[in-house]
mmCIF file as gemmi writes it, N, C-alpha and C atoms, coordinates in Angstrom:
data_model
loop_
_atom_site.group_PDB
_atom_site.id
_atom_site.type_symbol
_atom_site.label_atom_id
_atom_site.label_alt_id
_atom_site.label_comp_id
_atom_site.label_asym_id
_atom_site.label_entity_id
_atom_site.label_seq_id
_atom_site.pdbx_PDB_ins_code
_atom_site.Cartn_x
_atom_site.Cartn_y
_atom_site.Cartn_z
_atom_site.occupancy
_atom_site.B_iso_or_equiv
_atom_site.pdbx_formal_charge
_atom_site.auth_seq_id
_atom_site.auth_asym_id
_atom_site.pdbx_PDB_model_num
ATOM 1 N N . UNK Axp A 1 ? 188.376 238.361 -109.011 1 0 ? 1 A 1
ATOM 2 C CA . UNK Axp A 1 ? 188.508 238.305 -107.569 1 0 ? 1 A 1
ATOM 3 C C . UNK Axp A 1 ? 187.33 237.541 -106.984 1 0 ? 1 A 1
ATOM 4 N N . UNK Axp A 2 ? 187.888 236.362 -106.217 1 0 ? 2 A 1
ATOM 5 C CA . UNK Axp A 2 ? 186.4 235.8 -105.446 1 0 ? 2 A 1
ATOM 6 C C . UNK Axp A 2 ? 185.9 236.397 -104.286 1 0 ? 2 A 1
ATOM 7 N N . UNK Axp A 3 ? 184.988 235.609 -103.731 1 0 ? 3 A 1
ATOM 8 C CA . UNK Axp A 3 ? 184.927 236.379 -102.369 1 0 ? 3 A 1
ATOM 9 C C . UNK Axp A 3 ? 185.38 236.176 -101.398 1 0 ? 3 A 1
ATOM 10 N N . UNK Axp A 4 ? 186.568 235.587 -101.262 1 0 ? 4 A 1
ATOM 11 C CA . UNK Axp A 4 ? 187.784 235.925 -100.216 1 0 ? 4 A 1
ATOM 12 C C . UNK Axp A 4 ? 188.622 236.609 -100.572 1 0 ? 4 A 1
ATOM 13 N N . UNK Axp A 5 ? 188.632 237.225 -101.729 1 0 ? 5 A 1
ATOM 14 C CA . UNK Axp A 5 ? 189.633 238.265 -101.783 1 0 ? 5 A 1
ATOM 15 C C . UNK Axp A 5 ? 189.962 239.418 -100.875 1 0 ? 5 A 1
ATOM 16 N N . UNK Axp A 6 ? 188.69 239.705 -100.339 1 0 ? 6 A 1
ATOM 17 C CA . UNK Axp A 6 ? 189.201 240.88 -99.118 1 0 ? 6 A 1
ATOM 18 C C . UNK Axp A 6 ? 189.558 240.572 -97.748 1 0 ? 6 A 1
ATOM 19 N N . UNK Axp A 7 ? 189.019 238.582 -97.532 1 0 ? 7 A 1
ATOM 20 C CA . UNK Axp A 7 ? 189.701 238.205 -96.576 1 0 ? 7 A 1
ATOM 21 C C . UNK Axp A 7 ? 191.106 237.314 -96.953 1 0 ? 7 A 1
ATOM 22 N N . UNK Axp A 8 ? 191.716 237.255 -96.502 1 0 ? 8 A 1
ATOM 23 C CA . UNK Axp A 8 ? 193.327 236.556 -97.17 1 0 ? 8 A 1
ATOM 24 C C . UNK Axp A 8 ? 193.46 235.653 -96.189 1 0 ? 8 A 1
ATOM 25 N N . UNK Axp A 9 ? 192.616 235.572 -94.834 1 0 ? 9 A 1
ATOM 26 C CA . UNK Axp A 9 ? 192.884 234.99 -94.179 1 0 ? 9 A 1
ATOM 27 C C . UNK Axp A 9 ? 191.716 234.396 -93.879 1 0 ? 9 A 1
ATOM 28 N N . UNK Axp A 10 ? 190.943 234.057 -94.601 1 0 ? 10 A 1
ATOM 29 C CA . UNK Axp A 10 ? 190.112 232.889 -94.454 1 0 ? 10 A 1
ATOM 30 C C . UNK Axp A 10 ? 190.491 231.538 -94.143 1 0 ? 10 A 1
ATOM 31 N N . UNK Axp A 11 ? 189.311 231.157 -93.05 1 0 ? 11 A 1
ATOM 32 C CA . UNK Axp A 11 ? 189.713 229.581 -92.716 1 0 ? 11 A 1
ATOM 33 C C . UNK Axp A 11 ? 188.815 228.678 -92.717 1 0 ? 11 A 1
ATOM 34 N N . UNK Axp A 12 ? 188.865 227.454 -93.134 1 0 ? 12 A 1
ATOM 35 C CA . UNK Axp A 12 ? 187.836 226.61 -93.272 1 0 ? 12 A 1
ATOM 36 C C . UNK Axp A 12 ? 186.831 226.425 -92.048 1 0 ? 12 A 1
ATOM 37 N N . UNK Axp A 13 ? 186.234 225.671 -91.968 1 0 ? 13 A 1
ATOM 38 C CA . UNK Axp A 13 ? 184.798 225.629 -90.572 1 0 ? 13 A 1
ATOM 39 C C . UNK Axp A 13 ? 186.024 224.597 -89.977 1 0 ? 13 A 1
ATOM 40 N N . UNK Axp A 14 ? 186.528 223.693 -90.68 1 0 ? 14 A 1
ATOM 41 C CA . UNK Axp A 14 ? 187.226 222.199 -89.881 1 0 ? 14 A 1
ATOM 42 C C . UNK Axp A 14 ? 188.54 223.211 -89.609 1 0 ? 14 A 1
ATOM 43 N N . UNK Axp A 15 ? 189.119 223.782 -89.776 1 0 ? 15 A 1
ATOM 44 C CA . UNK Axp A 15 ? 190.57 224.08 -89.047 1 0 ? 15 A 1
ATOM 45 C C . UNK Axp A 15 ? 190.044 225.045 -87.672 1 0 ? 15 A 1
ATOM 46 N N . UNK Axp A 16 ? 188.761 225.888 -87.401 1 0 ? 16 A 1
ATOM 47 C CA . UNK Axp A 16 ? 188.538 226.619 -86.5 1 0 ? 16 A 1
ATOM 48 C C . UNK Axp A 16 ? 188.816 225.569 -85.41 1 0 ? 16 A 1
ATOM 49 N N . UNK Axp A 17 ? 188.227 224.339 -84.975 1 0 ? 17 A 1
ATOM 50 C CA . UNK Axp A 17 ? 187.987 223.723 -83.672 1 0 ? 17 A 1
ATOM 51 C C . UNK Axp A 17 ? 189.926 222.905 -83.662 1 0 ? 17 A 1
ATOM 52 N N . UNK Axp A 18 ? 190.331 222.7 -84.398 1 0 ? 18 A 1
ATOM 53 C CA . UNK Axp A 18 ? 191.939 222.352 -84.301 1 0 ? 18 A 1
ATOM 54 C C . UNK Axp A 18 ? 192.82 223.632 -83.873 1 0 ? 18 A 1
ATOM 55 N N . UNK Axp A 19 ? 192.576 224.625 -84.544 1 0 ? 19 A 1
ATOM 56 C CA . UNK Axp A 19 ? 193.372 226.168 -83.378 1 0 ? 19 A 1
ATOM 57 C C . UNK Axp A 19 ? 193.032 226.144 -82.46 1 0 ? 19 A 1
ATOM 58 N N . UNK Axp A 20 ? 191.68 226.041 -82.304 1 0 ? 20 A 1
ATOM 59 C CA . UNK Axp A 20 ? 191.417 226.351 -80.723 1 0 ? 20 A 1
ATOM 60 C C . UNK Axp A 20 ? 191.828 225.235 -79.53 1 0 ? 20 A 1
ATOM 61 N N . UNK Axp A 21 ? 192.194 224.084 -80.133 1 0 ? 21 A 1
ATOM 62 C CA . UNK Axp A 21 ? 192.854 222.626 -79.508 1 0 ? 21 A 1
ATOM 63 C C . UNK Axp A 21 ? 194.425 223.195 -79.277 1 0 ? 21 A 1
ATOM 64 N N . UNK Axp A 22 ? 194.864 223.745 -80.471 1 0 ? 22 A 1
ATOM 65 C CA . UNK Axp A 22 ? 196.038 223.541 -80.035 1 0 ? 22 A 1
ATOM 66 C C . UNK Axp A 22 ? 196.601 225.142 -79.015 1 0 ? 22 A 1
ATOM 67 N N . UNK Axp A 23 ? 195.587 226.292 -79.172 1 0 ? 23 A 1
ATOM 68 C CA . UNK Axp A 23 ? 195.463 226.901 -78.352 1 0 ? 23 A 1
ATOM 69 C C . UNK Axp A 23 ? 195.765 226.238 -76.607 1 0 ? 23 A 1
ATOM 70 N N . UNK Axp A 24 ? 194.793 225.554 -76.375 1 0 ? 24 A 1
ATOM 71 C CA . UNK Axp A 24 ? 194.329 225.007 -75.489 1 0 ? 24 A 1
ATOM 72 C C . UNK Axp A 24 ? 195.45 224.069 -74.646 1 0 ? 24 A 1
ATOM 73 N N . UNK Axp A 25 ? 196.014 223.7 -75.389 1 0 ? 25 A 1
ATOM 74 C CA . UNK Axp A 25 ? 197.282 222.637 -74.849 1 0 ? 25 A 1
ATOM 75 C C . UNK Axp A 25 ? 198.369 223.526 -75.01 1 0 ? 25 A 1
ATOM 76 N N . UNK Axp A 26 ? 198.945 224.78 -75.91 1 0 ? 26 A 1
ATOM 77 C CA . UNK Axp A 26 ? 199.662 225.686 -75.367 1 0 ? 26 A 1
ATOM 78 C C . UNK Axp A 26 ? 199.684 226.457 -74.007 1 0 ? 26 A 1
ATOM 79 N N . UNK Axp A 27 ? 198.485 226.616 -73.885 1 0 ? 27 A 1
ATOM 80 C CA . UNK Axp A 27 ? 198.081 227.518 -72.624 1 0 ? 27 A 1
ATOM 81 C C . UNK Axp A 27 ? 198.426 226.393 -71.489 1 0 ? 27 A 1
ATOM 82 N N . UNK Axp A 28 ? 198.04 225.19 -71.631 1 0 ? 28 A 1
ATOM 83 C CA . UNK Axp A 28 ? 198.167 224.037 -70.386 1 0 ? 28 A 1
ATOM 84 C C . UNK Axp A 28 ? 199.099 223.363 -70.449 1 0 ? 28 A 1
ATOM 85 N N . UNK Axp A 29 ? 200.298 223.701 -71.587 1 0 ? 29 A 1
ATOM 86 C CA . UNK Axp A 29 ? 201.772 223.82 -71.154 1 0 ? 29 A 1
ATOM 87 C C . UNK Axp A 29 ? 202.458 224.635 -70.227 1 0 ? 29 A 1
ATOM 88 N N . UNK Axp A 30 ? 201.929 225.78 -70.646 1 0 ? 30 A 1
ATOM 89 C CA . UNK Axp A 30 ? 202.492 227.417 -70.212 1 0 ? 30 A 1
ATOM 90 C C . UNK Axp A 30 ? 202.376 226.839 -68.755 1 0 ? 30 A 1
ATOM 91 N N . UNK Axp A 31 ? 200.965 226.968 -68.315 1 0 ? 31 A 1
ATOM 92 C CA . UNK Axp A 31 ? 200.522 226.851 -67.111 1 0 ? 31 A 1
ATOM 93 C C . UNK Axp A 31 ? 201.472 225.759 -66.036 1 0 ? 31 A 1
ATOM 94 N N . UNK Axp A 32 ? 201.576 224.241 -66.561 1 0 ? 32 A 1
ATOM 95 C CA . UNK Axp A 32 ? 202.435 223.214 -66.587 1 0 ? 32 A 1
ATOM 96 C C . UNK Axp A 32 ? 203.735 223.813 -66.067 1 0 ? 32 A 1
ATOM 97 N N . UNK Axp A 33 ? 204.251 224.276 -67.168 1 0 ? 33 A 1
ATOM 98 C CA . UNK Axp A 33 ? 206.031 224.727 -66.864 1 0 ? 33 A 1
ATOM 99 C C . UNK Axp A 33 ? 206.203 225.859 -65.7 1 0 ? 33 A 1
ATOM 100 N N . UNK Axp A 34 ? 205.173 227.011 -65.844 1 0 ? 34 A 1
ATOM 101 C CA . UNK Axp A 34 ? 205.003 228.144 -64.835 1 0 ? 34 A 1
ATOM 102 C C . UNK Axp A 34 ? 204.806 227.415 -63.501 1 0 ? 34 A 1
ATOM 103 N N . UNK Axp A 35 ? 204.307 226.535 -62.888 1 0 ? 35 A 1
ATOM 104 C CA . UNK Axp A 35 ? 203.709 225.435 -61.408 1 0 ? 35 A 1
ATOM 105 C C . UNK Axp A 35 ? 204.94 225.029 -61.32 1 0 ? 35 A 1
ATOM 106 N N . UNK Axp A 36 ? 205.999 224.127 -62.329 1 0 ? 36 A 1
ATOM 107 C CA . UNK Axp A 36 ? 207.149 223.246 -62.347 1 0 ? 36 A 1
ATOM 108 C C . UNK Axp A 36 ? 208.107 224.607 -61.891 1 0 ? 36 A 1
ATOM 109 N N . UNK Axp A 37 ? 208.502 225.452 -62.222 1 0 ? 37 A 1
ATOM 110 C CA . UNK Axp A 37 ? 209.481 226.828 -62.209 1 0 ? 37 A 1
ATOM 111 C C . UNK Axp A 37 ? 209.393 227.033 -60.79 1 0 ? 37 A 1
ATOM 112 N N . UNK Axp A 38 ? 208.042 227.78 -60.487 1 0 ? 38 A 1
ATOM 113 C CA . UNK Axp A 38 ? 207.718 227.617 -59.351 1 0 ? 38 A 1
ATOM 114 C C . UNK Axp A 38 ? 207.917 226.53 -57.775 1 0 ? 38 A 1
ATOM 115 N N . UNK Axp A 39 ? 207.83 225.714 -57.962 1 0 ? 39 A 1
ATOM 116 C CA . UNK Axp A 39 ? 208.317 224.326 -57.4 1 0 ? 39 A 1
ATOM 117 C C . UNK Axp A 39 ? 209.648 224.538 -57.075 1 0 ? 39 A 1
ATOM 118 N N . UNK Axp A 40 ? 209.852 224.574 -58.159 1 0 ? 40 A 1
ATOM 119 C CA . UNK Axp A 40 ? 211.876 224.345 -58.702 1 0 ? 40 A 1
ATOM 120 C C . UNK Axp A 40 ? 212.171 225.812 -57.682 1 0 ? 40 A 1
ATOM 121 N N . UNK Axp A 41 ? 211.936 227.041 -57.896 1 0 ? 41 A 1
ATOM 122 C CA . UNK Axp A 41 ? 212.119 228.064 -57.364 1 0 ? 41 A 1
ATOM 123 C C . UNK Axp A 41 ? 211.988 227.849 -55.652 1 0 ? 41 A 1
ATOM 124 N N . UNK Axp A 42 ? 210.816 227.227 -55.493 1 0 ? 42 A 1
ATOM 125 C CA . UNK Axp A 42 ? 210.806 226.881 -53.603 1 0 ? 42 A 1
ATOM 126 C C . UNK Axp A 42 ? 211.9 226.288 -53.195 1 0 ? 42 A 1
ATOM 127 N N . UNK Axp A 43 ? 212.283 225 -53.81 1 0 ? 43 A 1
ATOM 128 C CA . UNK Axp A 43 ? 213.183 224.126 -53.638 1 0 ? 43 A 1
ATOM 129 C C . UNK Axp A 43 ? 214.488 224.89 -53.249 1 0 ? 43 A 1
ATOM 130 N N . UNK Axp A 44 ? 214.941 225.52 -54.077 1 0 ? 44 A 1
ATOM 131 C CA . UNK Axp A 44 ? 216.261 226.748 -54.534 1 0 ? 44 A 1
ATOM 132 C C . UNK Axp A 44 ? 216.227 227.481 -52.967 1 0 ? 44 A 1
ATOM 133 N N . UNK Axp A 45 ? 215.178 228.046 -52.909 1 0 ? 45 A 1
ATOM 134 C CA . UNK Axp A 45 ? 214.877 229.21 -51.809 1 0 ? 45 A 1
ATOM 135 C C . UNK Axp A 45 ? 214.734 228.071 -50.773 1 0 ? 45 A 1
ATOM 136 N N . UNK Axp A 46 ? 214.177 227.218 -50.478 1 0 ? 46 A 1
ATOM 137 C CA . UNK Axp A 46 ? 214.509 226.454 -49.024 1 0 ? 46 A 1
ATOM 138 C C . UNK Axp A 46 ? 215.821 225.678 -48.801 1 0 ? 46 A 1
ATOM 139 N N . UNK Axp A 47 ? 216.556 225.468 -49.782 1 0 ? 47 A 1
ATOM 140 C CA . UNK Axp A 47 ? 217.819 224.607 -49.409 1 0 ? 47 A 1
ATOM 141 C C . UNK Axp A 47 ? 218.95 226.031 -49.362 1 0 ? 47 A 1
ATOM 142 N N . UNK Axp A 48 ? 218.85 226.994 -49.967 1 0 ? 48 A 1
ATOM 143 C CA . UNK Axp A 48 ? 219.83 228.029 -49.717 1 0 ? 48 A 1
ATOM 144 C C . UNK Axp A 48 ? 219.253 228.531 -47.727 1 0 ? 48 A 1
ATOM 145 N N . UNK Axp A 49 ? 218.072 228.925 -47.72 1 0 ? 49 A 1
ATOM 146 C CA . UNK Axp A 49 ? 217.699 229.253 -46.613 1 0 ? 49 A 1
ATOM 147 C C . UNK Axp A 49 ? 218.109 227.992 -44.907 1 0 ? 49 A 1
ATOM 148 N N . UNK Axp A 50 ? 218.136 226.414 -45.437 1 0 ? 50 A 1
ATOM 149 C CA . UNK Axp A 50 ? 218.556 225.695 -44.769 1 0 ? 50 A 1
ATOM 150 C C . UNK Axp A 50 ? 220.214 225.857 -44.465 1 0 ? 50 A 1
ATOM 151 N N . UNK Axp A 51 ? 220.796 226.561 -45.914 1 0 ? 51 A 1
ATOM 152 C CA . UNK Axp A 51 ? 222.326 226.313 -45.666 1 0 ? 51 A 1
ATOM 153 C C . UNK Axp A 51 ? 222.791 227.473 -44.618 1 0 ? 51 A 1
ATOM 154 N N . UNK Axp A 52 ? 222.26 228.461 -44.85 1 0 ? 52 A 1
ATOM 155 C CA . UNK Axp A 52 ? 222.017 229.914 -44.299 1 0 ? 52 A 1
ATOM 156 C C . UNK Axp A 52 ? 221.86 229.774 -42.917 1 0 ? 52 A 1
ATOM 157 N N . UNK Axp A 53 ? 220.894 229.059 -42.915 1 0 ? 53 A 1
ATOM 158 C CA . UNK Axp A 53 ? 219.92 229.123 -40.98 1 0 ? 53 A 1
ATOM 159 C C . UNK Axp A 53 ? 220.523 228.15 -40.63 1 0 ? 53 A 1
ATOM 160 N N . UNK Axp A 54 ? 221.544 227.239 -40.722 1 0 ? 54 A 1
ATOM 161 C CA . UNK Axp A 54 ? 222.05 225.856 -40.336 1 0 ? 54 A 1
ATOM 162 C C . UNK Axp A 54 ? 220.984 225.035 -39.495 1 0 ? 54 A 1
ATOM 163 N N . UNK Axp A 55 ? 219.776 224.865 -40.166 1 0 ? 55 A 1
ATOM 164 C CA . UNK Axp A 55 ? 218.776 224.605 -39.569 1 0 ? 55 A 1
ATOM 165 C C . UNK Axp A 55 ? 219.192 222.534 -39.743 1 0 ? 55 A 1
């Protein structure tokens, strides 16, 4: 047994700063699509509310 045997999930020094990249651009997708939904959701809610109020 070496001495990662009790970790199984050891990771090299070079893959730590690439998770945390692709961390990083997951989260500033999320964020991305959640703003776009949002948007999209106003849009929805002011053109039903225009058809509504015959504004």
């Amino acid at each position: 047994m070496g001495p990662n045997a009790a970790n199984s999930y050891a990771r090299s020094a070079a893959a730590s700063p690439a998770v945390g990249e692709l961390r990083k651009k997951r989260r500033n997708k999320l964020i991305i699509y959640t703003h776009l939904f949002a948007i999209f959701q106003t849009g929805i809610i002011l053109i039903f509310s225009f058809i509504i109020m015959k504004v």
